[in-house]
C-alpha positions in Angstrom: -33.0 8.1 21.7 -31.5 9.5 19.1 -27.8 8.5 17.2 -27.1 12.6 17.7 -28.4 12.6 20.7 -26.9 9.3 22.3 -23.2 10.7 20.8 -23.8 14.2 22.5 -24.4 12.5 26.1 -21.1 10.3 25.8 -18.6 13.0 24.4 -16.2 13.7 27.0 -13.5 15.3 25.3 -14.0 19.1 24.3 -12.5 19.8 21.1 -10.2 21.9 21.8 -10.8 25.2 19.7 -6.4 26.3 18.6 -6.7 29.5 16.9 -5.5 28.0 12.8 -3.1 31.5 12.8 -0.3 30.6 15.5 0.8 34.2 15.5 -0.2 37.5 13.3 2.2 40.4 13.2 0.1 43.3 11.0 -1.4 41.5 8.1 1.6 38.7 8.2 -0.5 35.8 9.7 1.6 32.8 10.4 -0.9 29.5 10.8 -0.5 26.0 12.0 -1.1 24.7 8.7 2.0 26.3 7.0 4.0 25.5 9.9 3.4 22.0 10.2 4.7 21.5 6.5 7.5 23.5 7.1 8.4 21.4 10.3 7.5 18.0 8.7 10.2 18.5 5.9 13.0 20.0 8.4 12.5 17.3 10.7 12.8 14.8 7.7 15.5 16.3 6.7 17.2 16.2 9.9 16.5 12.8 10.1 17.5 11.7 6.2 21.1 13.5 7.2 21.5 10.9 10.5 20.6 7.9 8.2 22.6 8.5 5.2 25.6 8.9 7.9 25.0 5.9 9.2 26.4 3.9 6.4 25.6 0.3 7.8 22.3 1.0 6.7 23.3 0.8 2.7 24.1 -2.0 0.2 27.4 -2.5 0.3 27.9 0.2 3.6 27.9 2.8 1.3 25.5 5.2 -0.3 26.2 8.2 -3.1 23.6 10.5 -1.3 25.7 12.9 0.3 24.4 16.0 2.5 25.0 18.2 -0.1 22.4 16.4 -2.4 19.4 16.7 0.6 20.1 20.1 1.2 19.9 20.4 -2.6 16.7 18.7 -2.7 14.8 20.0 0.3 13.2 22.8 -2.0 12.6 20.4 -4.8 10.2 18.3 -1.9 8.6 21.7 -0.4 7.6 22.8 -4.2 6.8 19.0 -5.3 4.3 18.4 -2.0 3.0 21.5 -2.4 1.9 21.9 -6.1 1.4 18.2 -6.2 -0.7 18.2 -3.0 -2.4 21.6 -4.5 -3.2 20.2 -7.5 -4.3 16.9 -6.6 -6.9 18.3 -4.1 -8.4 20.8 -7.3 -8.2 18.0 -9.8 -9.8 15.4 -7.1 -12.1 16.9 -5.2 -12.8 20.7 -5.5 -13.0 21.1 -9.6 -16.1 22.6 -9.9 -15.9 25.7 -7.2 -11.8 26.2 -8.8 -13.3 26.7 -12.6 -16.1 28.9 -11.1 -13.4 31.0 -9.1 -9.6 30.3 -10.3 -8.9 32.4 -7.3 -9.5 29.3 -4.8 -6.7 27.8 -6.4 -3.7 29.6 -4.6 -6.0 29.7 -1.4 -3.8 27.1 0.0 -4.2 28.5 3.8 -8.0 27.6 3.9 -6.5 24.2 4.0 -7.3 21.5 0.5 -4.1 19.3 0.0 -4.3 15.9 -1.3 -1.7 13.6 -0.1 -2.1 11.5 -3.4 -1.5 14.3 -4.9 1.5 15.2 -3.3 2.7 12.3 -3.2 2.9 12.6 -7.3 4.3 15.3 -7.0 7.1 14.3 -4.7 7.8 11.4 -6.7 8.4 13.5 -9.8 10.5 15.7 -8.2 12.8 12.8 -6.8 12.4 11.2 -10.4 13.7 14.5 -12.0 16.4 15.0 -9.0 17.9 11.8 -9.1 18.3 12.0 -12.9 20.2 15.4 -12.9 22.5 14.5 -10.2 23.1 10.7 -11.1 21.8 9.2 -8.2 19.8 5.6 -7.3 16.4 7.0 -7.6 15.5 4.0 -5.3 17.8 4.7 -2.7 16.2 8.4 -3.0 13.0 7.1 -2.7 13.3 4.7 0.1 15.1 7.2 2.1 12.6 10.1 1.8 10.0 7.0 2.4 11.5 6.5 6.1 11.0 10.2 7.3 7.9 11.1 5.1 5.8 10.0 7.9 7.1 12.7 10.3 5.5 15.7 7.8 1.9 13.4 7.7 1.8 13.0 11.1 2.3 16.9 12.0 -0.3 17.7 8.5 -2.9 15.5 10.3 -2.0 17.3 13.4 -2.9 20.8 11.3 -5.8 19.3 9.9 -7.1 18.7 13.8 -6.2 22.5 14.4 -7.8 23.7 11.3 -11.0 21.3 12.7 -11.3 20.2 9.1 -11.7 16.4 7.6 -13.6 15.4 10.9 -15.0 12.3 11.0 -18.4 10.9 10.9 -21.0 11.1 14.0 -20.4 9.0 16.6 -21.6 7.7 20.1 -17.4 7.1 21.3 -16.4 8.5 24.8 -13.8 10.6 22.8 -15.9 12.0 20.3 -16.1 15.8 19.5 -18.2 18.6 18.2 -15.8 20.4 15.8 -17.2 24.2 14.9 -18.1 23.2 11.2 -19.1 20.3 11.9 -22.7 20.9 12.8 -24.3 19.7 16.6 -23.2 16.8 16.3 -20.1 14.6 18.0 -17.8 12.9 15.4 -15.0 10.7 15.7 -11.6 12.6 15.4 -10.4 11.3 12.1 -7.3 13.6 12.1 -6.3 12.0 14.9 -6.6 8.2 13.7 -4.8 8.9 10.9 -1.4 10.9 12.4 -1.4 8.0 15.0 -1.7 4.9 11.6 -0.1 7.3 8.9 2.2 9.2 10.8 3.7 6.9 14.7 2.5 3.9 13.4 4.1 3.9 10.1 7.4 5.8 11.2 8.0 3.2 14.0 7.6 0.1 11.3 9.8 1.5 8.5 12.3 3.0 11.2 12.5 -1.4 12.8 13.0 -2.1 8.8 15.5 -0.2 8.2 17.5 -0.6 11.0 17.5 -4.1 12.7 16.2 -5.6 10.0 18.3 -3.5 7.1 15.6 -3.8 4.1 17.4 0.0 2.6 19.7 -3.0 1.5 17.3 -4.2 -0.3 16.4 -0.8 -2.3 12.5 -0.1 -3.0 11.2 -2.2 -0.2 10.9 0.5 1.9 9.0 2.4 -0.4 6.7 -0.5 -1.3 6.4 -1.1 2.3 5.4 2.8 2.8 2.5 3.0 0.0 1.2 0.2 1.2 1.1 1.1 4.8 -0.3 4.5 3.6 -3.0 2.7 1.9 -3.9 0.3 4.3 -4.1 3.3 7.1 -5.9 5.5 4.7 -8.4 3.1 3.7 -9.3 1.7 7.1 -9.7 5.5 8.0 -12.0 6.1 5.6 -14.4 4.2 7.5 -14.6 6.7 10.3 -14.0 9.7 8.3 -16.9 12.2 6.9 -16.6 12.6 3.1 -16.0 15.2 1.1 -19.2 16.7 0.8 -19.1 17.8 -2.4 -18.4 14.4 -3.3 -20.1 11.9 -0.9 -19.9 8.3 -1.2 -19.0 7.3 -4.8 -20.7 3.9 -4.3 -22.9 1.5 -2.2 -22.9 4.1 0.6 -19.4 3.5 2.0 -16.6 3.5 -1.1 -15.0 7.1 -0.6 -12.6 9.0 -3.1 -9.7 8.6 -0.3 -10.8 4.6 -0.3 -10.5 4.7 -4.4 -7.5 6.5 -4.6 -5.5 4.3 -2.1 -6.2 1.1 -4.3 -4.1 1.9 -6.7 -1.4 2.7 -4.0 -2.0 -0.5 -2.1 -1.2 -2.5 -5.6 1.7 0.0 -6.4 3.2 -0.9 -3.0 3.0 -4.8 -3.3 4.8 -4.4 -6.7 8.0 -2.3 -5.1 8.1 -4.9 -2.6 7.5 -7.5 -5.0 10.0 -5.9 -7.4 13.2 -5.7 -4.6 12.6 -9.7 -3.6 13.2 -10.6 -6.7 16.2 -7.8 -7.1 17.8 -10.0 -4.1 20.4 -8.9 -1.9 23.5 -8.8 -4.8 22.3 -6.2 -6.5 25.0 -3.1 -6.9 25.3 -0.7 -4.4 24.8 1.9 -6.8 21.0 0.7 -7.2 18.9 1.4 -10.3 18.9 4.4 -12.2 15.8 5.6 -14.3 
């Protein structure tokens, strides 16, 4: 028997076919996609407002990011995830078919985000926001580093919806045939990765920053982030289809997600590395760049 055939006997879980546009009114089409950014960043917003409140969490109980400065900065993150993510996506994957039709490039609805990419671009943004307003840029940082996994959770969740970036065929109980995805049943990557990228990762930067206070400590909770990012996204890899423009890159298993998260997962050792030595005496009003 078969791989194909095998995986299509033991798949008991019907994908579940969600229209991608959550409501149309005329030609205004509202879908998933665009919703669940827009509800990742209020709801990490939300959340960013309750923690900087809660000043216990701080060095020295105290931090200069005042409400004022997140509602400030909440369009700077939509436009830096965005183009970043945009961007990223053309630059890392879909080059080719954007120089053949520059067209594809604003076609952000038909799905194509990069979270490296976006990630850059969020980084800038905090980078360029913490400069104009005098602020810690690694108090910034490790604060939008605790809620950032609300908006991948609920983008991985879109993905799913969108029944894009589905993983690779598989004999699991709970894999599915997703519409583009040919005959065959395939592991539900979106799903791995909003439960490691999105639960997982919330709940272990949420313990740190609370009972264990490392936003004392500023920049561990971002090193602690990219890494846990990378770890997810790489271990994901394994289970998830690549692109199929691109394929494997090498030895029939490295993956551009797998070679992009490298660099992460070294980046993220250094923040950590970087605050331990910092120590606990450093001044409340952190480091400035």
């Amino acid at each position: 028997m078969s791989l194909n055939t095998a995986a299509s006997l033991f798949a008991i879980l019907p994908y579940p076919q969600i229209d991608p546009i959550a409501l149309s009114i005329g030609p205004l089409a509202i879908r998933w996609y665009g919703l669940a950014y827009v509800t990742g960043i209020l709801l990490g917003w939300w959340l960013a407002r309750r923690m900087i409140a809660n000043v216990s969490l701080w060095p020295g109980n105290a931090t200069p990011i005042t409400d004022k400065h997140l509602d400030d900065f909440l369009v700077w993150a939509a436009v830096g995830i965005v183009l970043g993510g945009r961007i990223g996506y053309i630059l890392f994957y879909d080059l080719q078919p954007v120089l053949d039709d520059p067209m594809l490039a604003v076609q952000i609805w038909r799905g194509g985000m990069s979270f490296h990419g976006g990630l850059t671009g969020a980084t800038l943004a905090m980078i360029i926001f913490a400069r104009r307003n005098g602020l810690p840029v690694w108090m910034l940082f490790d604060l939008v580093a605790c809620v950032a996994p609300i908006g991948l959770f609920f983008g991985r969740i879109a993905n799913f919806i969108n029944g894009e970036l589905w993983g690779r065929v598989s004999d699991v109980p709970w894999a599915m045939v997703f519409p583009t995805g040919g005959p065959f049943t395939r592991h539900p990557s979106q799903l791995y990765e909003a439960a490691l990228e999105g639960i997982v990762l919330f709940l272990v930067l949420q313990l740190l920053a609370r009972p264990f206070k490392a936003l004392k400590t500023p920049g561990t909770i971002s090193g602690v982030f990219i890494c846990g990012y990378a770890l997810a996204r790489i271990f994901v890899e394994f289970f998830r289809e690549p692109d199929e423009q691109l394929g494997y890159l090498a030895g029939g298993w490295l993956t551009m997600g797998m070679l992009l998260s490298l660099p992460m997962l070294a980046l993220g050792l250094w923040a950590v590395w970087r605050a331990r030595q910092a120590g606990q005496d450093r001044p409340s009003a952190g480091t400035r760049v």
